[in-house]
C-alpha positions as CSV (number, residue, x, y, z in Angstrom):
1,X,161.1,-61.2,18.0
2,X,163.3,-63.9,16.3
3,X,160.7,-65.2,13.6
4,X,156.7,-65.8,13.2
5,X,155.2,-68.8,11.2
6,X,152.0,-69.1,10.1
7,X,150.3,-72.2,9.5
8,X,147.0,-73.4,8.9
9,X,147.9,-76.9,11.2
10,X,145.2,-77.8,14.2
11,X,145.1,-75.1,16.7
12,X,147.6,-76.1,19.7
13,X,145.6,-75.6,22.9
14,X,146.7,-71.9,24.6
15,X,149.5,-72.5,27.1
16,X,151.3,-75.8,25.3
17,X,154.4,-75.3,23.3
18,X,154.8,-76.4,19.8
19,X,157.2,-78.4,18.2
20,X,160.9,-76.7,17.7
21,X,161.8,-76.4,14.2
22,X,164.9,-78.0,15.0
23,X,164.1,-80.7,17.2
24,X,161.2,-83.0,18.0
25,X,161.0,-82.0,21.5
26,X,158.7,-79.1,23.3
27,X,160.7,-76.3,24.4
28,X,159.8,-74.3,27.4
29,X,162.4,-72.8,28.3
30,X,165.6,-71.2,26.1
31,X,168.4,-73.3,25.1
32,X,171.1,-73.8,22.3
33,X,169.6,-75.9,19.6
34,X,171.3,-78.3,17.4
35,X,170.8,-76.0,14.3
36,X,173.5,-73.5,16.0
37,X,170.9,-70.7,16.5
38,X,170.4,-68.0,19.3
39,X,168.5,-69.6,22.3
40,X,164.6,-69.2,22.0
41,X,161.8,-69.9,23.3
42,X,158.2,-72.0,20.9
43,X,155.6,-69.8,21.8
44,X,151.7,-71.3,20.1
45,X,149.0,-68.7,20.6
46,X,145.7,-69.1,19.5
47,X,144.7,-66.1,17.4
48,X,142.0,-65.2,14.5
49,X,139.6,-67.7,13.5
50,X,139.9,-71.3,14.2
51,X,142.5,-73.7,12.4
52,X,144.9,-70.3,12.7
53,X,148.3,-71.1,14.6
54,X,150.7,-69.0,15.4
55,X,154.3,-69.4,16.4
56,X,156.5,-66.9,17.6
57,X,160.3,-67.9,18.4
58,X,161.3,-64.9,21.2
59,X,165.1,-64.4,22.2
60,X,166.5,-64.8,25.7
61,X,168.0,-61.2,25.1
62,X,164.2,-59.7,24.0
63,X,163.4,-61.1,27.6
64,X,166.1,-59.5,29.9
65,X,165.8,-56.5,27.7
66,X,161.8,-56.1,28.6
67,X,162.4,-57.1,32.0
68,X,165.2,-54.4,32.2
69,X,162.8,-51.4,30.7
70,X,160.1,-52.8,33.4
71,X,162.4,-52.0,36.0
72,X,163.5,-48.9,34.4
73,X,160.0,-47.6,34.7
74,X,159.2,-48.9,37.9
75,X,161.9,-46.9,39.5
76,X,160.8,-43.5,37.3
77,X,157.3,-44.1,39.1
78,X,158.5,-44.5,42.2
79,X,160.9,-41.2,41.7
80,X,157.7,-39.1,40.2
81,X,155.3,-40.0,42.8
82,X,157.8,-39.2,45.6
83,X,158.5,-36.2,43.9
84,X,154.9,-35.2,43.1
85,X,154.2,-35.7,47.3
86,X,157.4,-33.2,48.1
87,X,156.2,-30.9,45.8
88,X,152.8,-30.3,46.6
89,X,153.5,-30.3,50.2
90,X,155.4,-27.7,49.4
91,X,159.2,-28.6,49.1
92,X,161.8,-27.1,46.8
93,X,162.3,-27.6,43.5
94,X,166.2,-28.1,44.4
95,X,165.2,-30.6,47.0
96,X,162.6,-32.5,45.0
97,X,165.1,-32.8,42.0
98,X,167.8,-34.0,44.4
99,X,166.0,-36.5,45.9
100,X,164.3,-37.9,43.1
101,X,168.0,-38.0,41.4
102,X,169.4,-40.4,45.0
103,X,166.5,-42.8,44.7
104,X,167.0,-43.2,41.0
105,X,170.5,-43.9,41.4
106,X,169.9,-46.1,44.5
107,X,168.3,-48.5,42.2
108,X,170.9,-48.4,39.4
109,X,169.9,-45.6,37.1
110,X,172.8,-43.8,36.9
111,X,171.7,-40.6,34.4
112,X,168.1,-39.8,34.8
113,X,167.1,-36.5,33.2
114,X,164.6,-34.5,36.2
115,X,162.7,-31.2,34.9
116,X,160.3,-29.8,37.8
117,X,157.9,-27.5,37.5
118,X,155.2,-26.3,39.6
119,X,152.3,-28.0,37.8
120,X,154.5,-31.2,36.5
121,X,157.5,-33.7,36.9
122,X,159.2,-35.2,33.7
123,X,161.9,-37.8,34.1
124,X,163.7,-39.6,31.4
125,X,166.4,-42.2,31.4
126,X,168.2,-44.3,28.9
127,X,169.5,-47.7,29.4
128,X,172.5,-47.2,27.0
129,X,173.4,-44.4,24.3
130,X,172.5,-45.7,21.6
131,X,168.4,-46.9,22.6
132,X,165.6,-44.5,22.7
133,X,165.0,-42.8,26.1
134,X,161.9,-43.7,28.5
135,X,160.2,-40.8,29.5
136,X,157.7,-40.2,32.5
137,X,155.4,-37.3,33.2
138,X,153.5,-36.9,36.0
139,X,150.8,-33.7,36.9
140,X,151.0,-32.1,40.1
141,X,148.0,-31.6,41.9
142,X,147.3,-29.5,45.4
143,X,146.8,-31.1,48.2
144,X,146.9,-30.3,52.0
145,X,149.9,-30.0,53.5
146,X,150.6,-33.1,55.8
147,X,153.8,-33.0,57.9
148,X,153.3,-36.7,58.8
149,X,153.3,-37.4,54.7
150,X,156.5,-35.9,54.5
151,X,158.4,-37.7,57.7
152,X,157.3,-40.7,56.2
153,X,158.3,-39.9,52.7
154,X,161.9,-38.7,54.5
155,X,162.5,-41.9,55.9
156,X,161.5,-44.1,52.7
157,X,163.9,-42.2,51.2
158,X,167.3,-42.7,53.7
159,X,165.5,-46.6,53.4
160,X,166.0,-46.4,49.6
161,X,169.4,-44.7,49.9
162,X,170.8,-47.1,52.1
163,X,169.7,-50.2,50.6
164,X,167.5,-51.9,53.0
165,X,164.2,-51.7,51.0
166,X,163.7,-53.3,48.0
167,X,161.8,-51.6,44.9
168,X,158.4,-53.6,45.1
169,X,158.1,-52.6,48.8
170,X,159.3,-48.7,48.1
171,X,156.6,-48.2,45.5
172,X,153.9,-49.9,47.7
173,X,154.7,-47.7,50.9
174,X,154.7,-44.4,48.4
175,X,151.6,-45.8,47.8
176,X,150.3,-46.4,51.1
177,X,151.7,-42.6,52.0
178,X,150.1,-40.6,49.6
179,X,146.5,-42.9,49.4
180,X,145.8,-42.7,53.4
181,X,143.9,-40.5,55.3
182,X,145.3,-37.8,58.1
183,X,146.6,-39.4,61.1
184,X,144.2,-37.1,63.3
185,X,140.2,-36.5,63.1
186,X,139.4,-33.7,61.0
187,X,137.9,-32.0,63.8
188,X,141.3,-31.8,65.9
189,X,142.8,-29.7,62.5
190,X,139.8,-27.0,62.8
191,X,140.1,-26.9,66.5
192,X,144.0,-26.6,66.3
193,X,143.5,-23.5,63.7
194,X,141.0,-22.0,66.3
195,X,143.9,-22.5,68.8
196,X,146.0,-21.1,66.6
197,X,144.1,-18.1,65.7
198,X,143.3,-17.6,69.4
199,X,146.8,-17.5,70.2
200,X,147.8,-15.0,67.7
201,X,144.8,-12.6,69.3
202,X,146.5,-13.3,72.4
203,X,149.9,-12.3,71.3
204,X,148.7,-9.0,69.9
205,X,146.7,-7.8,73.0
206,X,143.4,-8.9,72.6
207,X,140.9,-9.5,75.2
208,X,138.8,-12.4,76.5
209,X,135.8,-11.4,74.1
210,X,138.8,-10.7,71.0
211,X,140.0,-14.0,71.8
212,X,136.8,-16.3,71.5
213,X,135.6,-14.3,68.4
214,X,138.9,-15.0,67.0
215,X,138.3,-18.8,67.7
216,X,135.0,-19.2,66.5
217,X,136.3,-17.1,63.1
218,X,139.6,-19.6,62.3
219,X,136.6,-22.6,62.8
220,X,134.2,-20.8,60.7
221,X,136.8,-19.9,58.0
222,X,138.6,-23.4,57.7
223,X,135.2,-25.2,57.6
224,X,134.1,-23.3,54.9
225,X,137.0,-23.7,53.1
226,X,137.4,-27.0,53.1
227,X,134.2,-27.3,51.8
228,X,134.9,-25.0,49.2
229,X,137.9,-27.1,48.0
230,X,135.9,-30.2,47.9
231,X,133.8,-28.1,45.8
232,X,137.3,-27.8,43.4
233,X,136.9,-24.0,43.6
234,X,140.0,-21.7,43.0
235,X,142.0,-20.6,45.9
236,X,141.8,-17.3,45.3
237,X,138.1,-17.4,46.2
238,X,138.6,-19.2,49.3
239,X,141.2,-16.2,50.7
240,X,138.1,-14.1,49.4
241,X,135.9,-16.1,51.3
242,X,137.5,-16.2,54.7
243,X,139.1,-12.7,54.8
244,X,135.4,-11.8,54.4
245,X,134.1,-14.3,57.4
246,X,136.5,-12.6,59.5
247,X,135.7,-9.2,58.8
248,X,132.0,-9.5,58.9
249,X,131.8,-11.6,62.2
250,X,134.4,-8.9,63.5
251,X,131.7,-6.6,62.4
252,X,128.5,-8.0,64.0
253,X,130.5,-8.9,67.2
254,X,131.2,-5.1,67.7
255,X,128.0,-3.9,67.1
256,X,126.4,-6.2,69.3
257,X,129.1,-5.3,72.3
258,X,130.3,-2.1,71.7
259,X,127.4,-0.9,74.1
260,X,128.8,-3.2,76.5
261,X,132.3,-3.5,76.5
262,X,134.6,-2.1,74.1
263,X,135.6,-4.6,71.0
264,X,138.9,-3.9,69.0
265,X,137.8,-5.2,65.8
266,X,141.1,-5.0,64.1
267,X,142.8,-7.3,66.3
268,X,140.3,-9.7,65.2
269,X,140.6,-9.2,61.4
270,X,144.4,-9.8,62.0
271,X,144.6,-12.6,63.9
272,X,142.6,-14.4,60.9
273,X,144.8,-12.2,58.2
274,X,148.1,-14.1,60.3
275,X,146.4,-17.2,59.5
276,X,145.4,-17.1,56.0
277,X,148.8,-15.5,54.5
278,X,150.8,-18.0,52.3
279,X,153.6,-18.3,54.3
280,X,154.8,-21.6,53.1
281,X,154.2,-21.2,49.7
282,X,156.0,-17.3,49.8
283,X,159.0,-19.3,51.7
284,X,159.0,-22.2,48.8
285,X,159.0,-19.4,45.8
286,X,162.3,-17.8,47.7
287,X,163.8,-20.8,47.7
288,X,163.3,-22.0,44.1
289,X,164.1,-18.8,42.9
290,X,167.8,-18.5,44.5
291,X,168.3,-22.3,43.6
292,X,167.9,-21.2,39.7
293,X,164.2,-22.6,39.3
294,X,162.9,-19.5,38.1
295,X,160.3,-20.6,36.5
296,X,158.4,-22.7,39.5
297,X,159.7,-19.4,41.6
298,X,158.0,-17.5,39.7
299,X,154.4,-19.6,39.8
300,X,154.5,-20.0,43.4
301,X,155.3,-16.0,44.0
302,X,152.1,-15.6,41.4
303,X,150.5,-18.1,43.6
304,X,151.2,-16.1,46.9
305,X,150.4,-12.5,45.6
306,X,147.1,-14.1,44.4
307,X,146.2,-15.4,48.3
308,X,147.1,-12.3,49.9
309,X,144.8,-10.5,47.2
310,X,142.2,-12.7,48.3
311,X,142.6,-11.5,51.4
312,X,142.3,-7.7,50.6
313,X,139.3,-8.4,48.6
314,X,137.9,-10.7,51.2
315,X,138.6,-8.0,53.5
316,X,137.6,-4.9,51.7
317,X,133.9,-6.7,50.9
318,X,133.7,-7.0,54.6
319,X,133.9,-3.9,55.3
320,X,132.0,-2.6,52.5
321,X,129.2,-4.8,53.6
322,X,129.5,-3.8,57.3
């Protein structure tokens, strides 16, 4: 800001300039006046009580500079929110930090500052050395894990990389992305874990009878859990919850049959053991720890040993029970 007058003149109706102190003429837009001084703009706002007038004479430089640091953190959203989507679906750290650094410097921030870690993103840029840094954080929530999410999030980012897309439209489709719903019904997820789970019962042996309680136990599980999340409870206690399902249905199933036909229970339990271990997330805390993110290595390996002891205990109750 240039200068502020205060004057006790008639209020100027809101959105009509005053009179330039150095001409007679309205100025709406900046230009050289007579006096010699830096281009400005007459700015009258009504403020206060009435018969209060303010003026404000506001630099052309003020003006690219706040439209500079509004573009600045555009592009730091844009980078956290792509970032935060990666990282909950289970990316990197390496990979997140890289491509959060490319779309930055696609739009012409040349040294941001990244810090991932498993529960947050930070980045921090300066638009020269000697002005203060603008600094964005960002928490890191779970989410399901949604392969379509991440093709589209691949190819906004070769769109931003190459050019063709312009910042407004990047942070609307990031947006879209991580705002809409699954592709597919929820009911063709449970049915393809059943599937899945069927398929591993297969693999190891089991019989027709193994194979349908197996089914029925992947539904039952990933239906309660789901509700369970929704409930916002740990995920510790959802392993617990499911590698108990599965034990106890494997349970009542072979007590029911044994008299019958012969069950394997085991191959049961395993088939829905195959399907609860943190795979991805065991796979993501190898990676972050050989690319020198030790610390968000180290969370997601606490993460993983925490699901597979829900699992024992889920497990062990089962039994205990049975």
């Amino acid at each position: 800001w240039a200068s502020a007058r205060w004057s006790s003149e008639p209020t100027v109706p809101v959105g009509q300039p005053s009179q330039s102190p150095c001409s007679s003429d309205p100025r709406k837009v900046a230009s050289y006046c007579q006096c010699g001084r830096w281009p400005h703009f007459d700015i009258t706002t009504r403020i206060g009580r009435p018969g209060v007038t303010v003026v404000v004479y506001q630099t052309s430089a003020n003006i690219t500079c706040m439209a500079e640091t509004r573009r600045l953190a555009q592009v730091l959203d844009l980078c956290l929110r792509l970032g935060e989507l990666l990282l909950s679906s289970g990316a990197g750290a390496a990979d997140v930090t890289a491509t959060m650094r490319s779309v930055a410097h696609a739009y012409g921030v040349r040294t941001p500052q990244v810090d991932v870690t498993f529960t947050s993103l930070a980045m921090s840029a300066q638009q020269g050395p000697d002005e203060a840094p603008l600094i964005q954080i960002r928490q890191v929530t779970q989410r399901e894990i949604d392969y379509e999410d991440l093709t589209h999030a691949d190819q906004l980012v070769r769109e931003v990389v190459a050019g063709r897309i312009e910042l407004k439209d990047a942070r609307a489709k990031i947006a879209r992305i991580a705002s809409s719903g699954h592709a597919r019904p929820r009911w063709a997820a449970i049915l393809g874990s059943g599937v899945s789970c069927a398929g591993f019962a297969l693999m190891l042996g089991g019989d027709a009878l193994v194979i349908a309680v197996a089914f029925v136990a992947a539904v039952t599980i990933v239906r309660l859990q789901h509700a369970m999340s929704r409930q916002r409870m740990p995920y510790f206690y959802q392993q617990v919850a499911g590698g108990a399902i599965a034990t106890s249905l494997a349970a009542v199933v072979t007590s029911a049959f044994e008299p019958l036909v012969p069950v394997d229970a085991s191959l049961i339990v395993t088939a829905n053991i195959i399907m609860l271990l943190a795979g991805i997330g065991f796979m993501g805390a190898i990676q972050d720890a050989l690319s020198g993110f030790y610390v968000t290595g180290g969370a997601r390996i606490l993460e993983a040993i925490l699901a597979t002891a829900g699992i024992i205990a889920g497990v062990s109750g089962g039994i205990s029970l049975a």
